[in-house]
Residue, then its C-alpha position, 0 to 999 in steps of 0.5 A: x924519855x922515861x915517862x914515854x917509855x914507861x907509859x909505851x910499855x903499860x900499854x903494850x903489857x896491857x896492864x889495867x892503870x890509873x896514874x895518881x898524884x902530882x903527874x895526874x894533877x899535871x895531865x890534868x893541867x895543874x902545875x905541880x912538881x913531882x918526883x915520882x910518878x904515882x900509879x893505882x893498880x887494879x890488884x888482881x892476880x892477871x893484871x900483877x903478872x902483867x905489871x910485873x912483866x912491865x916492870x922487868x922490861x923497863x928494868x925496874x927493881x924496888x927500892x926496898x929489899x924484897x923481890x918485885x913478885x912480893x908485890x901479888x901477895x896480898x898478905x905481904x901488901x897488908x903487913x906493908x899498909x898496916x903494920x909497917x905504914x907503907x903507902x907505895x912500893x916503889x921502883x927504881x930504873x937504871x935510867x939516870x935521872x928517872x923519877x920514882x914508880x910508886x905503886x899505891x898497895x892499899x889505894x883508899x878508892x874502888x879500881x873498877x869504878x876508877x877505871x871507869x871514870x879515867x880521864x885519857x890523856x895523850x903523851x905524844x902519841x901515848x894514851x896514858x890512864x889518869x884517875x878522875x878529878x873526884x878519884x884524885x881529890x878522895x885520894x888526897x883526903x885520905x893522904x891528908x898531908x899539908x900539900x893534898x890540902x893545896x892539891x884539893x884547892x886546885x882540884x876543886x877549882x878544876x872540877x867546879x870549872x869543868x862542871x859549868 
C-alpha cells in the first residue's frame, strides 16, 4: 500500500510533515475523495535533505521537468508560487496506481505553529502528522476554490463538534 510506504518512510527520514488536503479531511474522518496526497513541509534546508532522501527511496520523480533538489531553492519556490501560480511540486511513483505527493511551496500557514497543533493519526501501526482543523480550514480559505467552500462546511461542523 503506497500511502503506508510513503508514510513509513517519513517517519524513518525523520522528515518534519503535516498532511493537508482531502487525506487529512479523511484522517480526520470527513468523507472525501482524493487523488493526491497533499503534504506541508517545514522548508528548512535539513528537513528538505530529508525529504528529499524520502522521496528517492520511494522513487519518487517530479511530475514537471526539474530536478527534485530544485525544490530547497527558495528563489526557484517563489518564481513557481508567484510568477508562474504553482501551488504544489508534485511527484510521481513508479508504483502503478499510486496518487500524486503534493508538496505545498508557499503554504499560506506558519510550519512551527502547525507542528504544533498536529493531530496524530494511526495508519495501521503508522503515526501519520495531520494538520489541525484550524490549519486544514485557514488553508482552504486561501485556496478558495468551490470544493474548499464545501470542505470548510464540514470542517467547521468538526470543530464546533469537537469543541462542545
Amino acid at each position: 500500500m503506497f500511502y503506508l510506504d510513503l508514510f513509513q518512510a517519513l517517519n524513518r527520514h525523520q522528515v518534519n510533515y503535516l498532511v493537508v488536503g482531502g487525506l487529512a479531511m479523511n484522517l480526520h474522518g470527513v468523507p472525501r475523495m482524493t487523488m493526491d496526497i497533499d503534504l506541508v513541509l517545514a522548508l528548512d534546508e535539513a528537513n528538505l535533505d530529508r525529504f528529499i532522501a524520502c522521496a528517492e527511496a520511494l522513487h519518487l520523480s517530479p511530475v514537471a521537468p526539474v530536478s527534485l533538489a530544485e525544490l530547497k531553492d527558495a528563489q526557484q519556490r517563489w518564481i513557481w508560487s508567484e510568477q508562474k501560480h504553482m501551488v504544489a511540486f508534485g511527484l510521481s511513483s513508479p508504483v502503478s496506481n499510486a496518487p500524486l505527493v503534493d508538496i505545498l511551496i508557499a503554504p499560506a500557514l506558519d510550519i512551527g505553529v502547525a507542528m504544533g497543533r498536529a493531530t496524530l493519526r494511526h495508519v495501521g501501526d503508522t503515526p501519520v502528522r495531520v494538520a489541525a482543523v484550524e490549519d486544514l480550514i485557514a488553508l482552504k480559505a486561501h485556496a478558495n476554490r468551490r470544493q474548499d467552500h464545501d470542505d470548510i462546511e464540514h470542517l467547521e461542523r468538526l470543530r464546533n463538534h469537537d469543541s462542545h
